[in-house]
FIKE-625112 format. One record per atom (N, C-alpha, C): residue number from 1; residue in three letters; z, x, y. Coordinates in nm, 2 decimals, padded with zeros to 4 digits. Atoms other than C-alpha are relative to their C-alpha. Last residue first. Example, Ala and Ser with C-alpha at 12.3 -4.5 7.8 and 13.67 -1.06 7.14 Angstrom:
<pts>
- seq,type,w,u,v
- 2,SER,00.00,-00.09,-00.11
- 2,SER,00.71,01.37,-00.11
- 2,SER,00.08,-00.08,00.11
- 1,ALA,00.00,00.09,-00.12
- 1,ALA,00.78,01.23,-00.45
- 1,ALA,00.00,00.09,00.12
</pts>
This chain:
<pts>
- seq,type,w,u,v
- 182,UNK,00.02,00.13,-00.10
- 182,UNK,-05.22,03.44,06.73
- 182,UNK,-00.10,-00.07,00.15
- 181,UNK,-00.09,00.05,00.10
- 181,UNK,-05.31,03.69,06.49
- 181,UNK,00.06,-00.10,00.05
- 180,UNK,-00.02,00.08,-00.03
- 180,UNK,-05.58,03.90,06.68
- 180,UNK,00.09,-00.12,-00.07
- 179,UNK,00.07,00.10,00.06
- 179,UNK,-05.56,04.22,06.61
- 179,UNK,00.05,-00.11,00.04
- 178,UNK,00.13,00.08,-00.04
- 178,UNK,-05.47,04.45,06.88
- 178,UNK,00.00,-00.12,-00.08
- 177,UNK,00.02,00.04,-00.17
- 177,UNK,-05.24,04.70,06.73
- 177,UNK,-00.06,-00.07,00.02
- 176,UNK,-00.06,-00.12,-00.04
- 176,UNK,-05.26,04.68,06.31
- 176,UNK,-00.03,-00.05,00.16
- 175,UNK,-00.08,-00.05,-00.14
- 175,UNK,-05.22,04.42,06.09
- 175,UNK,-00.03,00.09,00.02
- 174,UNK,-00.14,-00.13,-00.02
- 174,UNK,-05.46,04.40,05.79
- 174,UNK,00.03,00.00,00.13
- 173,UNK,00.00,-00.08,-00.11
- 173,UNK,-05.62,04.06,05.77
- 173,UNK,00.06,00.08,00.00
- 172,UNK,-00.09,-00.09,00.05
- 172,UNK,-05.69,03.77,05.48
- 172,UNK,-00.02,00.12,00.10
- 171,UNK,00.07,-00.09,-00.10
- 171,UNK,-05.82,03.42,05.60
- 171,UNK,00.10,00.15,-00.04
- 170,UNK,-00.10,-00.06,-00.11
- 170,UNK,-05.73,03.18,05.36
- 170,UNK,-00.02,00.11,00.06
- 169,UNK,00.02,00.00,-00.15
- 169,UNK,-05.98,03.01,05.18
- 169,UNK,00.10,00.04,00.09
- 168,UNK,-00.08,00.08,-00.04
- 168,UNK,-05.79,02.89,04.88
- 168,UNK,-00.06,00.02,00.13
- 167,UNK,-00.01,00.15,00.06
- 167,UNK,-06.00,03.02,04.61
- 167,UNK,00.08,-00.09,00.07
- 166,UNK,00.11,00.07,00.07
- 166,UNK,-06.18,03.33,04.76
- 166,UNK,00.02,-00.13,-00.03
- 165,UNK,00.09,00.03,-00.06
- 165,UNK,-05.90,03.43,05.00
- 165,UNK,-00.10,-00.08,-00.04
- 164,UNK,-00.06,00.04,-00.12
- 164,UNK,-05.55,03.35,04.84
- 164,UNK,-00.16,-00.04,00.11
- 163,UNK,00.01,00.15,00.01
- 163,UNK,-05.74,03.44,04.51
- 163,UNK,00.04,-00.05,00.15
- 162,UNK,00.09,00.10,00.04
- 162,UNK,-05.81,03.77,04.64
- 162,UNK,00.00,-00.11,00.01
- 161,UNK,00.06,-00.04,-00.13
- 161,UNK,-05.50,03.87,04.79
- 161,UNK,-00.13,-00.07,00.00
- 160,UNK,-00.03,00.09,-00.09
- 160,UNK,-05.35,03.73,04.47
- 160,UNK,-00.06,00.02,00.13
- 159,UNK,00.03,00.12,00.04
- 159,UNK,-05.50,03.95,04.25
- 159,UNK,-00.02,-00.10,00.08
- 158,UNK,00.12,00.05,-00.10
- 158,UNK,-05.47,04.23,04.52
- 158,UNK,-00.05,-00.06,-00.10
- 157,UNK,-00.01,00.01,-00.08
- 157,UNK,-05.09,04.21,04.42
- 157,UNK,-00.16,-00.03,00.08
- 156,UNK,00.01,00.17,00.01
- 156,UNK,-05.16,04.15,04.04
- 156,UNK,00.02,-00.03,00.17
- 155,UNK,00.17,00.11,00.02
- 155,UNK,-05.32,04.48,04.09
- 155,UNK,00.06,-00.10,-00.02
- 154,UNK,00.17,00.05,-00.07
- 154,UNK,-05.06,04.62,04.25
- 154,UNK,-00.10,-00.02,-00.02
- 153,UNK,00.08,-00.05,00.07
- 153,UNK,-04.75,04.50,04.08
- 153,UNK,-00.11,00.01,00.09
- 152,UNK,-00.08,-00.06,00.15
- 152,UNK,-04.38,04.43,04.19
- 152,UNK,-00.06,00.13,-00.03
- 151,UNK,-00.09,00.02,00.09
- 151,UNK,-04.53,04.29,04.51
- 151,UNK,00.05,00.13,-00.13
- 150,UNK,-00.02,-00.11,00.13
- 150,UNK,-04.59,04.32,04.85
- 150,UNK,00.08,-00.04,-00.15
- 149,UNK,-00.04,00.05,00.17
- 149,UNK,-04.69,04.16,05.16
- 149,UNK,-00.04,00.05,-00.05
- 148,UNK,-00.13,00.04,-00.02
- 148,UNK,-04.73,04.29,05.54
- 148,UNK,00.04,-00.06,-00.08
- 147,UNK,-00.18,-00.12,00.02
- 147,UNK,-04.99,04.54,05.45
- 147,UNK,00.11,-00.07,00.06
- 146,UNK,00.01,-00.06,00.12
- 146,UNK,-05.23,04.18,05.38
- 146,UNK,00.06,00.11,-00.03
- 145,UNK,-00.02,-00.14,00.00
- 145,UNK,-05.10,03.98,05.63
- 145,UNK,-00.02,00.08,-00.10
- 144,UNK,-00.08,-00.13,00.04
- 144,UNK,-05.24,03.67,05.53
- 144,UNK,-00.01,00.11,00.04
- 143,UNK,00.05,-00.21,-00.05
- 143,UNK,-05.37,03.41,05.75
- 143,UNK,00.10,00.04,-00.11
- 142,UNK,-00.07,-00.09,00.09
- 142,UNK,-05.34,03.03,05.62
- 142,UNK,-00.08,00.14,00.10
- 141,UNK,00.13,-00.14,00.01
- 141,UNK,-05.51,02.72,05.80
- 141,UNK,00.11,00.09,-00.01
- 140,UNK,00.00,-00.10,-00.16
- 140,UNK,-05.29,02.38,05.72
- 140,UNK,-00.05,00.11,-00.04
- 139,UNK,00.05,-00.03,-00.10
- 139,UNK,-05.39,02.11,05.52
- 139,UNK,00.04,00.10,00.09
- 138,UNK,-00.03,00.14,-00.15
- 138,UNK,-05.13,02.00,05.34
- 138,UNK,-00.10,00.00,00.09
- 137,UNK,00.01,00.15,00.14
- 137,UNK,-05.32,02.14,04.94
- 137,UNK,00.05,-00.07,00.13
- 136,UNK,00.11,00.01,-00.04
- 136,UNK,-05.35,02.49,05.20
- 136,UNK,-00.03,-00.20,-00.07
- 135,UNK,00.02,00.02,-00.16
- 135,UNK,-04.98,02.52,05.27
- 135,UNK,-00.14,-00.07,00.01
- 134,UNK,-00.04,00.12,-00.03
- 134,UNK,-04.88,02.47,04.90
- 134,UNK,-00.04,-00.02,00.12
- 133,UNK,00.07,00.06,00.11
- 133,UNK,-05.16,02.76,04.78
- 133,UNK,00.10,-00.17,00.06
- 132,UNK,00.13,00.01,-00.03
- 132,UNK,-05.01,02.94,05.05
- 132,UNK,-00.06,-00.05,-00.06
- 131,UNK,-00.05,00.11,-00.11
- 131,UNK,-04.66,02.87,04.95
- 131,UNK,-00.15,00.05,00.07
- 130,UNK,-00.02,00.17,00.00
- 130,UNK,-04.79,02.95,04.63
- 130,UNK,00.07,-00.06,00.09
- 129,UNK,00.13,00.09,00.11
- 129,UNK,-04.90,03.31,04.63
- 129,UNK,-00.01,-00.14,00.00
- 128,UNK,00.06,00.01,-00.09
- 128,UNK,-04.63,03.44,04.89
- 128,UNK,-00.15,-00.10,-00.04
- 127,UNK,00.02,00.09,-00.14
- 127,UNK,-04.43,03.31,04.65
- 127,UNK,-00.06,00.01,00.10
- 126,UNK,-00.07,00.07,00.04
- 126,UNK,-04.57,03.52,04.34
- 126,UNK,00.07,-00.14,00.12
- 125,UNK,00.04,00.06,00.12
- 125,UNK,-04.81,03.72,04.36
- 125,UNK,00.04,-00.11,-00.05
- 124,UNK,00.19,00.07,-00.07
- 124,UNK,-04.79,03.83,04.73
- 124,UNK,-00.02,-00.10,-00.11
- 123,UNK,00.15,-00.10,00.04
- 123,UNK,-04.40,03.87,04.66
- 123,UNK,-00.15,-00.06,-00.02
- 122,UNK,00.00,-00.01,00.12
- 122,UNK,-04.27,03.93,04.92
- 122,UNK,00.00,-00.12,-00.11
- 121,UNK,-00.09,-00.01,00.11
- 121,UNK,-04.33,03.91,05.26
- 121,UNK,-00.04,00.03,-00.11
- 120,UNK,-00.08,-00.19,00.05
- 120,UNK,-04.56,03.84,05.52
- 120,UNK,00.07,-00.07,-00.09
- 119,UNK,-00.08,-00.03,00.10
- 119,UNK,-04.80,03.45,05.59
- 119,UNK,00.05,00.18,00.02
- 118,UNK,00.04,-00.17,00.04
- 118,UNK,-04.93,03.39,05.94
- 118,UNK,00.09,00.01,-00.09
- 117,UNK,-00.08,-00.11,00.07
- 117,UNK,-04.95,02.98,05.92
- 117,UNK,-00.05,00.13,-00.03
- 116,UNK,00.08,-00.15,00.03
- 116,UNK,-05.22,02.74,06.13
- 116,UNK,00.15,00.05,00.00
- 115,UNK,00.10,00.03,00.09
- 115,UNK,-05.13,02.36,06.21
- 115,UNK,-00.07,00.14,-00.09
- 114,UNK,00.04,-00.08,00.07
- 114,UNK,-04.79,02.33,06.38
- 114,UNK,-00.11,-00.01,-00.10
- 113,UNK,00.15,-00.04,-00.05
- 113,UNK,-04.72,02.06,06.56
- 113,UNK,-00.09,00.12,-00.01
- 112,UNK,00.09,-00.10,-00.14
- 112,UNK,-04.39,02.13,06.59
- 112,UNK,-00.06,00.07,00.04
- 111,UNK,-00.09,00.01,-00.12
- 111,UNK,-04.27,01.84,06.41
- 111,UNK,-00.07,00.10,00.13
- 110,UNK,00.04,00.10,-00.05
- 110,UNK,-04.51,01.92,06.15
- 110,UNK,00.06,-00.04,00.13
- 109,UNK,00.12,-00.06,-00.02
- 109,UNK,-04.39,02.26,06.08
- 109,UNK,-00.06,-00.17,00.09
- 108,UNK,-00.02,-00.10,-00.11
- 108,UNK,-04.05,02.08,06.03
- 108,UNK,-00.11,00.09,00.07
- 107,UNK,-00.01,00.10,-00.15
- 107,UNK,-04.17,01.80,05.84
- 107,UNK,00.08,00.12,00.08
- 106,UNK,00.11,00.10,-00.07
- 106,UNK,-04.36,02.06,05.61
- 106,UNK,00.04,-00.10,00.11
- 105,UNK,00.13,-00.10,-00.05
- 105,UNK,-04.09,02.33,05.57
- 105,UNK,-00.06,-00.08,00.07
- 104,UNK,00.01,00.04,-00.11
- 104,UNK,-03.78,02.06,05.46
- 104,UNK,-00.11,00.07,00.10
- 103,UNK,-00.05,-00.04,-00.15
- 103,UNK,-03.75,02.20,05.13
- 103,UNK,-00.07,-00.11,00.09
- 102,UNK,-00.13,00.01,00.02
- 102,UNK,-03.85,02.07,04.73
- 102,UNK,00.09,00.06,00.18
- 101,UNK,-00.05,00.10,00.09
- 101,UNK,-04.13,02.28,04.74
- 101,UNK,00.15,-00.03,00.00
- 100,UNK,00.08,00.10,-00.01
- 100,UNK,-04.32,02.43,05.04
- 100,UNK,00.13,-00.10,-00.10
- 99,UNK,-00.09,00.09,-00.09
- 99,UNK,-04.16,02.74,05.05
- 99,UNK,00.00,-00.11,00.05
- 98,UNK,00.15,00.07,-00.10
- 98,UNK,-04.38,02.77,04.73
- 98,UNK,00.17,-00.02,00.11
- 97,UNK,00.12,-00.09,-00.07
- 97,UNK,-04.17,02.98,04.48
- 97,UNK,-00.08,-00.02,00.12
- 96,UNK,00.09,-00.04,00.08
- 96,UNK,-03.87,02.77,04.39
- 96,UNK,-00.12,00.05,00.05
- 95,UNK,-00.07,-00.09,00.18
- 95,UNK,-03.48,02.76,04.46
- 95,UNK,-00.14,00.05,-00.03
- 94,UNK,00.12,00.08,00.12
- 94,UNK,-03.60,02.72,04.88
- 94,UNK,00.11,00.06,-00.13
- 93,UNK,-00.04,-00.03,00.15
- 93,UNK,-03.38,02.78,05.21
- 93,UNK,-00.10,-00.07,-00.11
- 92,UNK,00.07,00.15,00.06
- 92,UNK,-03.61,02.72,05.54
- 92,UNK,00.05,00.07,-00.15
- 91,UNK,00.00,-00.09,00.12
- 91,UNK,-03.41,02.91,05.83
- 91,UNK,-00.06,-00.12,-00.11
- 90,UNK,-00.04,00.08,00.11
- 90,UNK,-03.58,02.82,06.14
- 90,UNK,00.00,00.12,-00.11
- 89,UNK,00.14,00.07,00.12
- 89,UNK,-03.57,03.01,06.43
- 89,UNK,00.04,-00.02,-00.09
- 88,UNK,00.12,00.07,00.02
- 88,UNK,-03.41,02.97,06.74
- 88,UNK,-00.10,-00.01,-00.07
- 87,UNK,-00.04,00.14,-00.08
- 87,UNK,-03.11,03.21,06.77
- 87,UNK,-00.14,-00.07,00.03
- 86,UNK,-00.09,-00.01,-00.13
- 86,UNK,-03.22,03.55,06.59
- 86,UNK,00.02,-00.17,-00.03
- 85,UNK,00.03,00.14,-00.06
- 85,UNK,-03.34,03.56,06.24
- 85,UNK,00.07,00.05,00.12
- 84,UNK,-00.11,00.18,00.03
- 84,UNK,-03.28,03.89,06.03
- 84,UNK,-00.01,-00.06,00.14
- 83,UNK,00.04,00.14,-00.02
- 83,UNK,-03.53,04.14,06.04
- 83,UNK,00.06,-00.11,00.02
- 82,UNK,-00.05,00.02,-00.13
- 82,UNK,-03.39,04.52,06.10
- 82,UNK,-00.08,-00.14,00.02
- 81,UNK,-00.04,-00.06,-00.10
- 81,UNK,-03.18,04.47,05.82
- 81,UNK,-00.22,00.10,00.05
- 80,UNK,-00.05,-00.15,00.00
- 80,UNK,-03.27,04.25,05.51
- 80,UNK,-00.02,00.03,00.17
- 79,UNK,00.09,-00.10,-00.01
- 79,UNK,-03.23,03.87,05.52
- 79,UNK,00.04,00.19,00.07
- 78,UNK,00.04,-00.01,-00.14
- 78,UNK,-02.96,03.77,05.32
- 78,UNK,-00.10,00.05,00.05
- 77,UNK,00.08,00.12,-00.05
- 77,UNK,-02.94,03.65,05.01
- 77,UNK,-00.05,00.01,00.13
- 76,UNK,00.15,-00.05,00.09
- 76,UNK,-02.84,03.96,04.83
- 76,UNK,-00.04,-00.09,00.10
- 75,UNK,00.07,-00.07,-00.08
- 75,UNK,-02.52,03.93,05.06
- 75,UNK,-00.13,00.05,-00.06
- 74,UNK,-00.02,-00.07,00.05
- 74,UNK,-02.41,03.60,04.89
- 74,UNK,-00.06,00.14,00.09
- 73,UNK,-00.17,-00.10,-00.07
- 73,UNK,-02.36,03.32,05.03
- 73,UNK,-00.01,00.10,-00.08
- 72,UNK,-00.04,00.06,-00.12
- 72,UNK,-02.65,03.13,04.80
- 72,UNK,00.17,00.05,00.08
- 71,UNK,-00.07,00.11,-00.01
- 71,UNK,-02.76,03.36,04.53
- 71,UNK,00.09,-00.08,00.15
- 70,UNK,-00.01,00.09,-00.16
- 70,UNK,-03.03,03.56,04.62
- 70,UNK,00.07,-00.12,-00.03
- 69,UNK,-00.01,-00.07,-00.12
- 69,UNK,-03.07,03.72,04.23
- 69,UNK,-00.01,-00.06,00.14
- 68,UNK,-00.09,00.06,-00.10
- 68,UNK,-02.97,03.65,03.88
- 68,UNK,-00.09,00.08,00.14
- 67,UNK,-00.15,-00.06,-00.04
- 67,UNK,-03.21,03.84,03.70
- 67,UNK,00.05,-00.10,00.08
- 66,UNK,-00.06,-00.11,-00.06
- 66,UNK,-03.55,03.61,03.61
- 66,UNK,00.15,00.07,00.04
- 65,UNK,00.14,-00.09,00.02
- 65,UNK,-03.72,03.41,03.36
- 65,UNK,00.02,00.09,00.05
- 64,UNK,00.05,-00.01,00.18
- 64,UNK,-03.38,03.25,03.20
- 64,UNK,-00.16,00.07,00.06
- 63,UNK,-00.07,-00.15,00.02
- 63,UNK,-03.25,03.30,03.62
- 63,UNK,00.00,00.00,-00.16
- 62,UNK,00.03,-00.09,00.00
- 62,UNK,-03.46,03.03,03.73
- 62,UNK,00.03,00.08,-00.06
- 61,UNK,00.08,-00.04,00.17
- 61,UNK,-03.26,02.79,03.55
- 61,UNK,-00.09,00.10,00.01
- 60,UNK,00.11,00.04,00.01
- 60,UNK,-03.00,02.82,03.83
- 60,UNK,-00.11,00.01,-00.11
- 59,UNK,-00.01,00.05,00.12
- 59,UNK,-02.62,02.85,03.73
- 59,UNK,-00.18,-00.02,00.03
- 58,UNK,-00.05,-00.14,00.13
- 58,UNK,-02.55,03.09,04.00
- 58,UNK,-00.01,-00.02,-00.07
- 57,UNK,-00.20,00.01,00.08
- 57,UNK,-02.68,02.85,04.26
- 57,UNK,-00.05,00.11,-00.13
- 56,UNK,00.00,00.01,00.17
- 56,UNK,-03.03,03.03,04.39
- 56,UNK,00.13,-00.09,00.02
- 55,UNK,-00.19,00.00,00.03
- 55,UNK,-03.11,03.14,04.79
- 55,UNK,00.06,-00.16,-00.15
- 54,UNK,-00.02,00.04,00.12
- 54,UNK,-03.48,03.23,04.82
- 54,UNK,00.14,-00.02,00.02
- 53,UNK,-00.18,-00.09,00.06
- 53,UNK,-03.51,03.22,05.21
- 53,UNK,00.05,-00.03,-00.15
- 52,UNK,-00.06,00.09,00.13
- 52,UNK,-03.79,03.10,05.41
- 52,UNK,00.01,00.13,-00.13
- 51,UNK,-00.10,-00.08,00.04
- 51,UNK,-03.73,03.26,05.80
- 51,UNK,-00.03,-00.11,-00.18
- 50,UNK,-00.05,00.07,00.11
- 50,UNK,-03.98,03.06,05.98
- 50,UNK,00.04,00.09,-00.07
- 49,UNK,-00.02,-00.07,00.12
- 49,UNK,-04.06,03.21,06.32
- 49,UNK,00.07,-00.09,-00.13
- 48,UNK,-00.09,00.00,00.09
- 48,UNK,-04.22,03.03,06.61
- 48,UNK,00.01,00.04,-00.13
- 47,UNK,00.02,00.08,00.14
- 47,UNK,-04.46,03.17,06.83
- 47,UNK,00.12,-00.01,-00.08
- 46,UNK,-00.06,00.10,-00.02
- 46,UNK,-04.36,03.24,07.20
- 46,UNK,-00.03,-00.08,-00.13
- 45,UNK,00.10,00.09,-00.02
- 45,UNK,-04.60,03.52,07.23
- 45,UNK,00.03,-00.15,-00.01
- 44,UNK,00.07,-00.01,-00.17
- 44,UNK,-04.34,03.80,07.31
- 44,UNK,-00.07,-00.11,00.00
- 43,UNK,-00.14,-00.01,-00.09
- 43,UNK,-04.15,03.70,06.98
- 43,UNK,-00.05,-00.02,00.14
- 42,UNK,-00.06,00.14,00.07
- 42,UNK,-04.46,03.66,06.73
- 42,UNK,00.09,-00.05,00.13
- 41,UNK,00.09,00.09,-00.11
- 41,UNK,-04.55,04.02,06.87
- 41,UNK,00.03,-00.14,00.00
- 40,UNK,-00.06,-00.04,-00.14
- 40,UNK,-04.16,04.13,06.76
- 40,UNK,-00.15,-00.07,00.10
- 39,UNK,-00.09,00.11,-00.07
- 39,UNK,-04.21,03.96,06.48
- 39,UNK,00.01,00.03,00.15
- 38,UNK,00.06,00.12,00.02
- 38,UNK,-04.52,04.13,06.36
- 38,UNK,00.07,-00.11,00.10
- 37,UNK,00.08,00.01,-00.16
- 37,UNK,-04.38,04.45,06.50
- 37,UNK,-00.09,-00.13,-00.03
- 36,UNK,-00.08,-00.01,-00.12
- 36,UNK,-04.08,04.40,06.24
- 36,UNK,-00.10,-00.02,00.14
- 35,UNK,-00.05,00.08,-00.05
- 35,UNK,-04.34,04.29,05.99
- 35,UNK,00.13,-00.03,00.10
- 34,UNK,00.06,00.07,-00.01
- 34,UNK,-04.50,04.61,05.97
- 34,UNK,00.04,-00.16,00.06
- 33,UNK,00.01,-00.03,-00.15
- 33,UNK,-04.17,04.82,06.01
- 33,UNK,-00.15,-00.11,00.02
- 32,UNK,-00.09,00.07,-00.13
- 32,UNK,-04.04,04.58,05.67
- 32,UNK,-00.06,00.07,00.13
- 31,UNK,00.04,00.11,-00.05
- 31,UNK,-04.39,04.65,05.47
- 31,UNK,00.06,-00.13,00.11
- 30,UNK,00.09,-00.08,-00.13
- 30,UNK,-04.29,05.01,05.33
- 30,UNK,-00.05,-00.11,00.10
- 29,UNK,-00.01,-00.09,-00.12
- 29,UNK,-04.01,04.89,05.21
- 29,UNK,-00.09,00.02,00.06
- 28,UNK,-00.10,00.07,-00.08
- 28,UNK,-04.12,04.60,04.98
- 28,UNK,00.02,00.12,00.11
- 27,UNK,00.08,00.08,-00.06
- 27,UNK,-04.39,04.84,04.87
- 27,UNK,00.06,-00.09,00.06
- 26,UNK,00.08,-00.07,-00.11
- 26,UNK,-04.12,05.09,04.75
- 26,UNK,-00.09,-00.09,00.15
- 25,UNK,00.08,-00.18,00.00
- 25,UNK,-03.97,04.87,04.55
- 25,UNK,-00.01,00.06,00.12
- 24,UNK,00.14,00.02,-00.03
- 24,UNK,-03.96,04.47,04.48
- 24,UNK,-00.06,00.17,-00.06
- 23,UNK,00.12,-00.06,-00.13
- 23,UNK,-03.61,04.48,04.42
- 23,UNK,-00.11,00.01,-00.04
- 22,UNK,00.14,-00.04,00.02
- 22,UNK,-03.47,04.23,04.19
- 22,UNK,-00.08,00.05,00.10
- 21,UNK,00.03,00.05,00.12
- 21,UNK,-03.09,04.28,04.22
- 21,UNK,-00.10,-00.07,-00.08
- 20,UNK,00.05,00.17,-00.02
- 20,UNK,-03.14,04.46,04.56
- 20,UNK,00.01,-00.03,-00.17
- 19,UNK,-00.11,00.09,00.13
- 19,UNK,-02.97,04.82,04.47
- 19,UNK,00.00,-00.11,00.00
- 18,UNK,00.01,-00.07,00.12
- 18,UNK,-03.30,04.94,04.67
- 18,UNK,00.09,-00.03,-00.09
- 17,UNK,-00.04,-00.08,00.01
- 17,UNK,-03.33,04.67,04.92
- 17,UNK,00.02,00.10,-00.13
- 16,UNK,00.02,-00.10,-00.09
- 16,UNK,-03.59,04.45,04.96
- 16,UNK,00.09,00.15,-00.03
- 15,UNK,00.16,-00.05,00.08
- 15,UNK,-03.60,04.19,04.69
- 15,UNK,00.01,00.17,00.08
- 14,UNK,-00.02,00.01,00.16
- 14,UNK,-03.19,04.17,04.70
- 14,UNK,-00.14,00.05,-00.04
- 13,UNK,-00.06,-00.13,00.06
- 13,UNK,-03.17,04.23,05.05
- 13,UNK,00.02,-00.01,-00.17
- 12,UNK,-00.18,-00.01,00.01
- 12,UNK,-03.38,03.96,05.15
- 12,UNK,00.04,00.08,-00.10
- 11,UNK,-00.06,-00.14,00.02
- 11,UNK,-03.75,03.92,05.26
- 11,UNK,00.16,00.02,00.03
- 10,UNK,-00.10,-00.07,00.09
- 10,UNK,-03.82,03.62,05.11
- 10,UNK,00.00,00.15,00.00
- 9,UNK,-00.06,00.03,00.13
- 9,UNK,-04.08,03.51,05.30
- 9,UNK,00.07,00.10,-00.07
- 8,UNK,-00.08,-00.14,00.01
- 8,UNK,-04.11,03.58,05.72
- 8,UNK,00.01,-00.05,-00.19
- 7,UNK,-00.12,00.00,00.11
- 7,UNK,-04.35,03.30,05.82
- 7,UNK,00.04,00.10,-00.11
- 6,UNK,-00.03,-00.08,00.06
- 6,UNK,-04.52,03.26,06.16
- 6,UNK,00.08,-00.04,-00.11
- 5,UNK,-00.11,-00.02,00.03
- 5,UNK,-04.63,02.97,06.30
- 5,UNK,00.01,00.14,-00.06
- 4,UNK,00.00,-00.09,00.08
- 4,UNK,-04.96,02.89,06.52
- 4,UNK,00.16,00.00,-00.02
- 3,UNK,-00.13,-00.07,-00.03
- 3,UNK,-05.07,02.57,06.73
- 3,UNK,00.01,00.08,-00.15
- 2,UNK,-00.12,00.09,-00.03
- 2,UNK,-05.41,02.47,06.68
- 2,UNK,00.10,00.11,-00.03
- 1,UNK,-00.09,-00.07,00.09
- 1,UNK,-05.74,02.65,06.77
- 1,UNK,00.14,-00.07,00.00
</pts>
């Protein structure tokens, strides 16, 4: 079994929070105490966390499909309260869906030797969607948390859950005590 990462996506007070400038919802909420005891096992087990972090310029082109939102320095951008990064884990800023694209993800996962990713966050459909689809195109083995990501929509939510498993092979798991995740 090769070395294991964790990776927190785009949970920042903009998707997350309710006056977030494109909040998620509900389903974003219900999905931070999940990924708190994610981290917190993550933590005890000595697995490294990747923090990847939509953060926009204000002039981004994104923002003709969607609201302005996680602009860089801004308190949207931040991660939401009770997850934000300690001292030692990577933050992996992105403008576009795949925390794969256009970032520094892969030679940093590489580096250390990292071969197997536990995907959370937001949204299943949409980045959690294609930084799994970019993870699996480098070769590395995929888990999804399946109540620890959430989107907008839930059927395009277990769209993606699907596809993630059927068309990308990625191993798909509900958290709860016990399971085996590293």
């Amino acid at each position: 079994m090769g070395k294991k990462a964790l990776l927190v996506i785009d949970m920042l007070r903009d998707f997350v929070e309710a006056d977030g400038a494109l909040c998620v919802g509900a389903a974003a909420q219900e999905i931070v105490p999940v990924i708190e005891r994610i981290i917190a096992e993550a933590r005890n087990q000595e697995i490294p966390i990747f923090y990847i972090c939509d953060q926009h310029r204000p002039d981004d082109a994104e923002f003709a499909v969607w609201p302005a939102h996680c602009v860089a320095g801004s308190e949207g951008a931040k991660v939401c309260s009770p997850l934000e990064p300690r001292e030692g884990d990577f933050i992996v800023p992105k403008r576009r869906y795949s925390g794969f694209f256009g970032t520094d993800l892969d030679a940093s996962l590489r580096e250390n030797g990292i071969e197997e990713l536990v995907l959370t966050g937001v949204c299943t459909n949409i980045c959690v969607l294609y930084t799994a689809a970019d993870a699996r195109m480098r070769g590395y083995k995929v888990t999804v948390v399946s109540n620890a990501v959430a989107s907008f929509d839930p059927e395009a939510h277990r769209f993606a859950l699907q596809e993630m498993e059927k068309t990308l092979g990625a191993r798909v798991v509900e958290w709860k005590e016990g399971i085996e995740l590293w």
